[in-house]
C-alpha positions as CSV (number, residue, x, y, z in Angstrom):
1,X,-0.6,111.2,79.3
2,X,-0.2,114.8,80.0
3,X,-3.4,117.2,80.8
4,X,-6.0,118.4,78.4
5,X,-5.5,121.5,76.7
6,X,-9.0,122.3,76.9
7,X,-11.6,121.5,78.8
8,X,-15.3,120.3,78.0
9,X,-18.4,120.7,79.9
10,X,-21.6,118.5,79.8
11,X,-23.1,121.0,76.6
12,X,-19.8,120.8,74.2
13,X,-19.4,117.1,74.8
14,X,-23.1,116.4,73.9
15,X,-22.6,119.0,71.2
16,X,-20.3,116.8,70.4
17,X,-21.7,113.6,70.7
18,X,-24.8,114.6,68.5
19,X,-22.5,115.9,65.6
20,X,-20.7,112.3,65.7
21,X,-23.5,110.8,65.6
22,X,-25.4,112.6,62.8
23,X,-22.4,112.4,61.0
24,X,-21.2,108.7,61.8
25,X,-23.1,106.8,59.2
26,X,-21.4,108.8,56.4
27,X,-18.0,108.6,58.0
28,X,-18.8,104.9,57.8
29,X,-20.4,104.6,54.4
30,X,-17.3,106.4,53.0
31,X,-15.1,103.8,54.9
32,X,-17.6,101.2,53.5
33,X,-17.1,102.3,50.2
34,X,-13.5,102.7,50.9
35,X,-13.7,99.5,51.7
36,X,-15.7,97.9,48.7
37,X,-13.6,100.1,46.4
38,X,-10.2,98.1,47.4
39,X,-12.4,94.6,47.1
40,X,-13.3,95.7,43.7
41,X,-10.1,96.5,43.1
42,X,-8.9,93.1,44.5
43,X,-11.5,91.3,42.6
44,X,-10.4,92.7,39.4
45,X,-7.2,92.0,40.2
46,X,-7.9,88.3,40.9
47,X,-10.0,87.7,37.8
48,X,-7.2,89.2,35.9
49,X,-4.7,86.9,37.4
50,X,-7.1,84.2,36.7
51,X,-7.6,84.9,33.3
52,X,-4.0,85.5,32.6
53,X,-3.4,81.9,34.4
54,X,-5.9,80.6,32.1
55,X,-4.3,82.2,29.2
56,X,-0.7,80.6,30.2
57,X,-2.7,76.8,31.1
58,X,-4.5,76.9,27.8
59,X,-1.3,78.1,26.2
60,X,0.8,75.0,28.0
61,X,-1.7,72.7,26.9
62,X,-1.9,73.4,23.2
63,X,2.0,73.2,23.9
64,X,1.5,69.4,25.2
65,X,-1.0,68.7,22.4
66,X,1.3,69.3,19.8
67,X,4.4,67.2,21.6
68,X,1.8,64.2,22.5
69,X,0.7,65.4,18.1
70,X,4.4,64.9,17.5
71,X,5.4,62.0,19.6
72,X,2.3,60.1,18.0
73,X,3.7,60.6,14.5
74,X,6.9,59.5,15.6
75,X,5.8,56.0,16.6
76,X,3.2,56.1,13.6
77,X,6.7,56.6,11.8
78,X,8.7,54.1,13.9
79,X,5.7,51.7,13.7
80,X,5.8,52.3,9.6
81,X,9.5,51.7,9.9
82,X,9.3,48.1,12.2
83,X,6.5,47.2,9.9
84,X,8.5,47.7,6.2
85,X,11.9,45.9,8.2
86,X,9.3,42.8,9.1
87,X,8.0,42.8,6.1
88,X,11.6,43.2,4.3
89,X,12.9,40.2,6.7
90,X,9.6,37.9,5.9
91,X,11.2,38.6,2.0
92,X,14.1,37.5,3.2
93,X,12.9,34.2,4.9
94,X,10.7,33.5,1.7
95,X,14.3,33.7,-0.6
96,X,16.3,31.8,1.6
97,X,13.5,29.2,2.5
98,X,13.4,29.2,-1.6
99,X,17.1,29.1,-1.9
100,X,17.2,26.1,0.3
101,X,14.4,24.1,-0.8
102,X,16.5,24.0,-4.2
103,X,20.0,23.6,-2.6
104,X,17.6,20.3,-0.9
105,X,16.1,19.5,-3.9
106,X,19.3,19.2,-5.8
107,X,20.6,17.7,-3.2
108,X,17.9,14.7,-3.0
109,X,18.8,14.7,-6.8
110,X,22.5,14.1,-5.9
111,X,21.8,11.7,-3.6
112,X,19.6,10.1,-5.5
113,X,21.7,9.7,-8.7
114,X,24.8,8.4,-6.2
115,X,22.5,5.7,-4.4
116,X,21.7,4.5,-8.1
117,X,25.3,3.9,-8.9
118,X,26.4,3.1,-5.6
119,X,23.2,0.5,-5.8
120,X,24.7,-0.2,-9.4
121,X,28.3,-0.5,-7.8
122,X,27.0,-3.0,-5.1
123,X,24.9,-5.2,-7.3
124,X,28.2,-5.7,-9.4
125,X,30.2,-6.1,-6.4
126,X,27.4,-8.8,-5.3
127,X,27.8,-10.5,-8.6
128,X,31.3,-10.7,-8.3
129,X,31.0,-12.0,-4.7
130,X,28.0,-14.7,-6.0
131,X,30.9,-15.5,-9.0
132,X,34.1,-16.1,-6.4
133,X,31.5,-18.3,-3.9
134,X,30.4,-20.0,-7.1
135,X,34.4,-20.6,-8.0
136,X,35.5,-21.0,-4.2
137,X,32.5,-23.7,-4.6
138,X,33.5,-25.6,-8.0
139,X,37.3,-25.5,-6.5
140,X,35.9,-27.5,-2.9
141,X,34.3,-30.3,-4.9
142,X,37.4,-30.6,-7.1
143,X,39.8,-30.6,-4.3
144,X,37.3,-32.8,-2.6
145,X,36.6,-35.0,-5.4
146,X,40.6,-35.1,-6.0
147,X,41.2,-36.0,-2.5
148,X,38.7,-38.8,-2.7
149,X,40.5,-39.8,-6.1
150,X,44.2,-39.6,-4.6
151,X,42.7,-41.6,-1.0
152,X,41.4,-44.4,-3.7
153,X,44.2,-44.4,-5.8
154,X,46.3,-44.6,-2.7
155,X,44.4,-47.0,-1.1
156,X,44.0,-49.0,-4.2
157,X,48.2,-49.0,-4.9
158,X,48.9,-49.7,-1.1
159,X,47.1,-52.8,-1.6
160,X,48.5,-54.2,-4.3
């Protein structure tokens, strides 16, 4: 550095040193002060972002409780909906399990009605079958009582 401008003997520089130190603690308190002043300040500050954090958080979560409000009337609606279209389809299934009971009940009663005259049509048949074996029957015994005749008359004529 360069030379002092002025300089001090033994006397100033305790003069000196005395006045710092009598006035030191002040100095300091005012820097102290100073000091707490701008932590105030910051603390303020910080609470104030807190509480305006807080503020946007509880403002975001009434935000999701209303969209989880919302999406839990929407499946209450799509469950209401699933549960009318089962309950439409189990209609359904109770007319057309209806519908074909009759269709197989007049069905059965078709069927029925056809065995009887296809039973009739068989018994008939069965009869006519019973009257040709009874014919098929009486014409054996003629032809074989005939042949019997026509051997003994032919036996009888070639001996004489």
């Amino acid at each position: 550095m360069g030379e002092p401008a002025v300089e001090l003997g033994e006397k100033e520089l305790e003069k000196i040193g005395t006045y710092v130190k009598r006035h030191l603690p002040e100095w300091m308190g005012e820097l102290r002060r100073e000091h707490e002043l701008e932590l105030v300040e910051r603390i303020v500050r910080v609470e104030e972002e807190v509480k305006s954090s807080r503020e946007v958080m509880e403002a975001r979560f009434a935000a999701v409780y209303e969209r989880f409000t919302a999406v839990d009337k929407r499946f209450e609606m799509l469950q209401e909906n699933s549960d009318r279209q089962f309950k439409n389809m189990d209609q359904r299934f109770e007319m057309l399990q209806e519908n074909s009971d009759r269709q197989f009940k007049s069905m059965d009663q078709r069927f029925e009605t056809l065995q009887e005259s296809n039973n009739k049509r068989f018994s008939s048949i069965d009869q006519r079958f019973e009257d040709m074996n009874r014919r098929f029957s009486q014409v054996q015994w003629m032809m074989g009582i005939g042949f019997t005749l026509l051997a003994a008359l032919l036996g009888i004529f070639n001996f004489f």
